[in-house]
N, C-alpha and C positions, 0 to 999 in steps of 0.2 A: 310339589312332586320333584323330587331330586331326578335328575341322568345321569347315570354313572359311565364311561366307555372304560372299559380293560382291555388292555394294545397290549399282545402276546408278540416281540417283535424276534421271534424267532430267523435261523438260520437258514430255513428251507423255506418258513413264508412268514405272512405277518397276518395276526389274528386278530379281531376284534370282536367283544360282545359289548352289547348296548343293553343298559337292566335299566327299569324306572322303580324308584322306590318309591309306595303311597299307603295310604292307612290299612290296606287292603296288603299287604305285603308287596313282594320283589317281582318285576313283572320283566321278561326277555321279550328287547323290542327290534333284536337285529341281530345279527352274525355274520360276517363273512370273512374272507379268506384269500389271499390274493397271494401265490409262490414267485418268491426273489428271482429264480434261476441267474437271466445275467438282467435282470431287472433291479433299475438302483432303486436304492429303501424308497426313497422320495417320490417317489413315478407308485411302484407298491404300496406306500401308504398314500397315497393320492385315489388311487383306484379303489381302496379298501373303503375307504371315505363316500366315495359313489355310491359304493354298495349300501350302506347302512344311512347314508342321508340323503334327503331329498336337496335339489338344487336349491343354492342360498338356505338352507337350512341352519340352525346354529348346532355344533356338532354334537355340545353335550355341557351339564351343567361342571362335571370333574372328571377329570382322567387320570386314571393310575397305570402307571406301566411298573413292567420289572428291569431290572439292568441283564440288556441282552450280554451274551458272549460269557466268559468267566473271568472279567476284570476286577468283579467284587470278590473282596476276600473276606473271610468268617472267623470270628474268633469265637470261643465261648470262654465268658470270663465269670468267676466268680466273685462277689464282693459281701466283706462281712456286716454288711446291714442293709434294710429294705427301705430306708426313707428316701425316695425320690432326689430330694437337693443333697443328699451324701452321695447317691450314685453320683448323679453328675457332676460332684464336684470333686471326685476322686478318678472318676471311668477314664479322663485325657489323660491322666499320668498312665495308670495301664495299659492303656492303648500306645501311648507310645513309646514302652518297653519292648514292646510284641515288634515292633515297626523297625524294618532297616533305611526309612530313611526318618524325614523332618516331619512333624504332625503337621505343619502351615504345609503342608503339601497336600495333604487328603483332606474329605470330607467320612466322617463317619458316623452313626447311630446304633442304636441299640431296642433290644424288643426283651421282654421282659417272660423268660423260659420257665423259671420256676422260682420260688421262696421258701424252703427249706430252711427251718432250725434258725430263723432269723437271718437268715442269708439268702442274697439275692444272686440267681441262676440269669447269667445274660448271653443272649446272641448281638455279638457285635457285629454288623459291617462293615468294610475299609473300604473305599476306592481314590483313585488319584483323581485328584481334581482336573486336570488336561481332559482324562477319558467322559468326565461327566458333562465336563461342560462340550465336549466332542458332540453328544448326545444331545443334546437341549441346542447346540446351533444347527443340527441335522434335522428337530423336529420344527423350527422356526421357520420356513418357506411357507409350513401348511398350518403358520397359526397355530401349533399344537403347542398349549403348555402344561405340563404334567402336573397336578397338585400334589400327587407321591409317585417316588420314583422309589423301589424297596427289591427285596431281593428275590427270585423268584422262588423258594423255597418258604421262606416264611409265610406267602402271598398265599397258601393254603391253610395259615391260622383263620382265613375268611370261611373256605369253603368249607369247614368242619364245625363251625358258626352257625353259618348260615342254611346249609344242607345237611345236618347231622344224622338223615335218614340213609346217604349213602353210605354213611360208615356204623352202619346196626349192627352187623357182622363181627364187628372189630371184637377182639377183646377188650375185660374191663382194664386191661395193661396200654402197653405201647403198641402202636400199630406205625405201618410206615408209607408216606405215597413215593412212586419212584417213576419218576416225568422223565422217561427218555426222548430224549428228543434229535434232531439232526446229525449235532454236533458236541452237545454238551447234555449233560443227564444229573438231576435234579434229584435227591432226594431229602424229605423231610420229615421226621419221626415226633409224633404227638400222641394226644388222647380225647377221648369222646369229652375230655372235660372242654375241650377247644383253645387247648393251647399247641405251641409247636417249641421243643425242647433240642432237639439237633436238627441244623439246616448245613445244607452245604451241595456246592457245585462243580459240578468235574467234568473234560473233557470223555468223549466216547459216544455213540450214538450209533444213528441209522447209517450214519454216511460211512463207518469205519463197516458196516457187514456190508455194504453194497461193494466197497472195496475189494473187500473180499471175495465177491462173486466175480468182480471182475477181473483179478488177479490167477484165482481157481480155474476158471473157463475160458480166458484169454481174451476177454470180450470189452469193449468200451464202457464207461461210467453208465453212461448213460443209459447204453442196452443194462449193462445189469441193474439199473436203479428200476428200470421199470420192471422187470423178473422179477426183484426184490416184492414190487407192491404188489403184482399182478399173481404171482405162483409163488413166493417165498413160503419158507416153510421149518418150524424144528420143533424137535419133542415127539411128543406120540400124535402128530399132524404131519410129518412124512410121510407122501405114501411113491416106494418105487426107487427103483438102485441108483437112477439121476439124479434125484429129488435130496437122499441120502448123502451123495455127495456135496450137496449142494447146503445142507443143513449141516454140513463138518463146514466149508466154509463161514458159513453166517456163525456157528460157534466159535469159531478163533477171531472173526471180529469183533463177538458178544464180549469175550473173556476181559478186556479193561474194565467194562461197566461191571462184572461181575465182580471181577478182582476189590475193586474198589469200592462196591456196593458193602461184600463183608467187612471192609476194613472200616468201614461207616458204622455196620449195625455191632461189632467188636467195638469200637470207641463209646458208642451208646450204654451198651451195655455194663460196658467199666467204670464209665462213668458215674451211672445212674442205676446200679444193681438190681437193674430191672430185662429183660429180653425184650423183643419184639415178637408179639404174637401172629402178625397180621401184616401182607404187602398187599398193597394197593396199588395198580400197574396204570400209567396214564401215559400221553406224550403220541406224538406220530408214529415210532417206533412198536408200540403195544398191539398194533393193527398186523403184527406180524402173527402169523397163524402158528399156534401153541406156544408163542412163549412165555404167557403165564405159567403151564403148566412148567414149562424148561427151569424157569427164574425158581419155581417153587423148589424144583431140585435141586438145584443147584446150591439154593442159598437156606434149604430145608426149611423153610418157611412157607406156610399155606399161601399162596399168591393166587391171586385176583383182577381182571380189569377193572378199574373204578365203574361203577353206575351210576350218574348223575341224575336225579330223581324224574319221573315221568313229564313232571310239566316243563321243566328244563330241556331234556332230552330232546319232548316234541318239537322244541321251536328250534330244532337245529338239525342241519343235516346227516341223517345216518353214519356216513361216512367219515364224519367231522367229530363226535362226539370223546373219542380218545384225545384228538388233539386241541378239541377247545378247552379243555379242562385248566389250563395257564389262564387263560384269559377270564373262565366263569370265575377263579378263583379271585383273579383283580379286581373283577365289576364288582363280588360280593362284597368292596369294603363299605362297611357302613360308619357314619359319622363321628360312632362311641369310640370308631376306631381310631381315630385323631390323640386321643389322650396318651401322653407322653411316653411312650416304654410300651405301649399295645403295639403297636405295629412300626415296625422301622421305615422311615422316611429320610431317604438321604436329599431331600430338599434342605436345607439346613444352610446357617449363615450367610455366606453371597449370592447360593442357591436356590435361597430361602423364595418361594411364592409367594409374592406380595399380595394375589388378591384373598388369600386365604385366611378364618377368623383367624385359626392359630397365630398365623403370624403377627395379626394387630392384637391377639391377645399375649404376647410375649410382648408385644411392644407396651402394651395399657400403663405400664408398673412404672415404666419413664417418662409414658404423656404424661400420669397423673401429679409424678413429679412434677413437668412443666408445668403442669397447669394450676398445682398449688404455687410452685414460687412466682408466677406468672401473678397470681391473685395476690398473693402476699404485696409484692410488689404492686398492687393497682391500690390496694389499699393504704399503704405506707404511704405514697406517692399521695391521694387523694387527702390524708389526713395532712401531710407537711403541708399541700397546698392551703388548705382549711385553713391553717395554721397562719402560712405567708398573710391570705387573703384577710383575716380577719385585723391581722398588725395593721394591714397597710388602712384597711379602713379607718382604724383607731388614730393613723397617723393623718390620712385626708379630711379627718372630721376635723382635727387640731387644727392644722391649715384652714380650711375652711371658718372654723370660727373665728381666728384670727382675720383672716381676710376682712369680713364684713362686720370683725369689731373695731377695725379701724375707717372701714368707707364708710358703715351706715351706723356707730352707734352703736350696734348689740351684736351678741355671740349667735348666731344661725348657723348650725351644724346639716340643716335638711336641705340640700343642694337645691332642689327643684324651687323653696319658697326663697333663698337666698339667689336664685337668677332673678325671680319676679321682680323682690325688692331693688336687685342692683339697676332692672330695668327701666323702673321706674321710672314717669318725667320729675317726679318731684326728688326723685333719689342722687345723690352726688352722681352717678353713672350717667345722668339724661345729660348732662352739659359736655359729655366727651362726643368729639367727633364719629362718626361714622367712616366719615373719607378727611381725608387731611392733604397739602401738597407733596408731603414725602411718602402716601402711600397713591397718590397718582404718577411722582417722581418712578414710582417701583414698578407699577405698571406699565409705564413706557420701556423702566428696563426690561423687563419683562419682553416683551411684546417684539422687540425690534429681533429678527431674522438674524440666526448665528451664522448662518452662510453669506452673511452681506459685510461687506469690509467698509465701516463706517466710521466715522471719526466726527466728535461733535467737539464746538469748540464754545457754543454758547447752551446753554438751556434753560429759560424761564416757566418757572412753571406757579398758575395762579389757584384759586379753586374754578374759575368760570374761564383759565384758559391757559394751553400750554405754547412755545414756542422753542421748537427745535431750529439749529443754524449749526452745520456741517459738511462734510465732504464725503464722498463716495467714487465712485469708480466709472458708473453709468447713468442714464435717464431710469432705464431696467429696474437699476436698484431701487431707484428713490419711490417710484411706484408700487414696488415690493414692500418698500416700507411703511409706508401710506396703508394700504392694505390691511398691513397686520395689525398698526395702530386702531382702524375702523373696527379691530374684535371687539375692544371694551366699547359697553355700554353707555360709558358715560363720554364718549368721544363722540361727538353729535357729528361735525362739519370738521374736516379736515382740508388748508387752503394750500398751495405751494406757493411760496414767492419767486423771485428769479432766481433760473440757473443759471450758470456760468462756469466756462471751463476755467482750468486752476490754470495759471504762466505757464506752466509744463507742459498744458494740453492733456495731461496722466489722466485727471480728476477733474470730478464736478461739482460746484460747490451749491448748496440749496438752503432751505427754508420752508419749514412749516409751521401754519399758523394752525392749530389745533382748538376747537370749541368745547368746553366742559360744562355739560350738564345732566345733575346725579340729581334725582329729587327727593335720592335717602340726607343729601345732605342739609335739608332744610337751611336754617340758619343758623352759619358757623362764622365766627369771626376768620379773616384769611391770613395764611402762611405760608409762607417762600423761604 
């Protein structure tokens, strides 16, 4: 079972729904809601986080958000073919015709609006990479990391998906949702088929009619923000000559979003010689008493508040269901929706989510490469060695036979029977020594302490006995030396003769009588 959280991180508050997807369908397993006023994001999505998880809890398996504020910017571009690797191998140069500055500055994506006559209809996004990554170190204190970050207009190609009963109503044409919300207002023009074909985001909201009330009746933000939720009013929901005043206000703050809303559904229509039959009213703002009916006048379009389907609805607070509608729309992404050009994800490049398939699936096409030359190479490698290993055989057998067709006679190539033979007692190898006086000489050199400053001026060495005669420094020493000669085994009894100091006084001059006996060396003739 997948967790989805949708982080709606609005201007006036910051919203979260929690969905669980299981074979059983999309199940709402949280909601809440927590307003900015002079509360920083951080401390508000902290709080939000409380609400919807239990303590130590893990928060969620993916989280999608939208890019707050209107930093993203929207193109719609058209491109004349639909194969995937031509878009994308053509969509950077377009994009950065449209662009007054450097494309190595932005991050951007694309969602795939229509395919018309062999031609590919696209919504691009821009934004500056400062702003995003602004974003993603703002959500790092609370461990929060986004697997899509998209735009909040498109983010309703889910809920039209996913809930297609709220939009029965619609026409078989375009229909349009229009997410006003604090500061900025949201709308995005689709079809029952569940695509979204013009998105886009514009300044204007609740905060410019509250302005308004305040400015009209002389009163502080704040008193009139709360008039606004508590008695606000326009349309044929005025009742009373204050009231009327007051609903001329809230209309001259409405008038950008209105302005701007036809100038949206006129570019659609030019577009795409098609009308909009159908608004669909969402966002904080929508909770304003008659302005569907108002919006419907205004913009002579049948207008509507969205109705988000009954089992939905239920598990959210009455009060909240106009302005959860950002967020139901994020949770609803489902997995299909990963596929390249479905849903725009400005994760992308340095931005890119490392623990996501997508991303080790973009990467697969390069491991695989490693991992062939990687093999090629084990192979090559394994074969030259073959190769080396079998020469050298062919050369240590040559050696070999030679060896033991000069000691013993005949050509033995088979190592293991040609040491028996060399070991032989009857073999030429039994009459070589074992121990000799020059490798007893070697283990005295051996043996004698590099930190000792010695000087020998005599040395006899027999096989049944050695005799050291030199100079040293101390008595210290000469004991030291003694010592290290007792390691070898075959140093039985080690004797000193007399010391004496050197005429100097400096030095001491000594003697040792050393006893050898080895009884690998059986019987060996002797050599000095």
């Amino acid at each position: 079972m997948a967790r989805i959280l949708g982080l709606d991180l609005g201007s006036y508050s910051v919203k979260g729904l929690l969905t669980e997807a299981s074979l059983r369908g999309t199940q709402i397993r949280g909601f809440g809601e927590v307003r900015l006023q002079a509360k920083p994001l951080i401390e508000a999505l902290r709080a939000l986080l409380a609400q919807l998880f239990p303590p130590n809890a893990p928060h969620r398996d993916q989280l999608v958000i939208s890019l707050p504020g209107q930093s993203l910017v929207t193109h719609l571009v058209t491109m004349p073919f639909t194969e995937t690797k031509q878009i994308e191998a053509a969509l950077p140069f377009e994009v950065e015709g449209q662009l007054p500055f450097d494309l190595s500055e932005v991050v951007f994506d694309y969602q795939l609006a229509s395919q018309p006559e062999q031609k590919s209809e696209l919504l691009v996004g821009v934004v500056r990479k400062e702003q995003l990554r602004e974003l993603l170190d703002a959500l790092k204190p609370l461990e929060l990391d986004p697997r899509v970050i998209t735009h909040p207009a498109l983010a309703y190609r889910n809920l039209i998906g996913a809930w297609p009963e709220s939009f029965a109503s619609a026409p078989e044409g375009a229909f349009g949702i229009l997410d006003i919300g604090h500061e900025r207002t949201t709308i995005a023009i689709g079809s029952k088929a569940g695509t979204v074909e013009f998105a886009r985001t514009f300044p204007g909201g609740g905060k410019s009619l509250s302005a308004a009330i305040a400015t009209e009746f002389a009163i502080s933000f704040p008193e009139a923000e709360q008039w606004k939720e508590t008695q606000g009013a326009v349309g044929p929901a005025v009742k009373g000559a204050g009231a009327e005043r007051a609903a001329k206000a809230l209309l001259r703050g409405l008038q950008p979003v209105i302005r701007e809303t036809r100038a949206c559904l006129k570019a659609f229509t030019a577009r795409s010689r098609r009308s909009v039959g159908q608004i669909y009213l969402c966002g904080g703002t929508a909770k304003l008493a008659g302005l569907e009916a108002q919006l419907g006048e205004e913009l002579d379009i049948p207008t509507a508040v969205l109705a988000l389907p009954k089992d939905v609805a239920g598990a959210l607070p009455g009060e909240a269901n106009s302005s959860a509608v950002q967020a139901c729309a994020l949770a609803a992404r489902k997995s299909s929706a990963a596929t390249r050009g479905a849903m725009l994800n400005l994760r992308r490049g340095e931005f890119a989510y490392k623990g996501d398939f997508d991303f080790l699936r973009r990467k697969a096409g390069l491991l695989a490469a490693y991992a062939a030359a990687i093999l090629a190479l084990v192979i090559a490698s394994g074969m030259v060695r073959n190769s080396v290993l079998a020469s050298r055989d062919k050369q240590v057998d040559a050696l070999l036979c030679t060896v033991t067709q000069r000691v013993l006679g005949q050509c033995e190539k088979n190592f293991d029977r040609a040491l028996n033979l060399l070991k032989g007692k009857e073999s030429p190898a039994g009459i070589i020594p074992k121990l000799s006086a020059a490798s007893l000489l070697a283990e005295v050199a051996q043996r004698i302490p590099t930190d000792v400053p010695v000087t020998f001026d005599r040395i006899e060495v027999d096989l049944d006995r050695v005799m050291l005669r030199g100079e040293t420094d101390t008595t210290k020493q000469i004991d030291s030396i003694s010592t290290a000669l007792k390691g070898f085994h075959c140093f039985k009894e080690i004797k000193e003769g007399k010391v004496e100091k050197s005429k100097d006084g400096q030095r001491v001059s000594f003697r040792l009588d050393v006893q050898v006996d080895c009884p690998e060396m059986g019987q060996m003739p002797a050599s000095g």
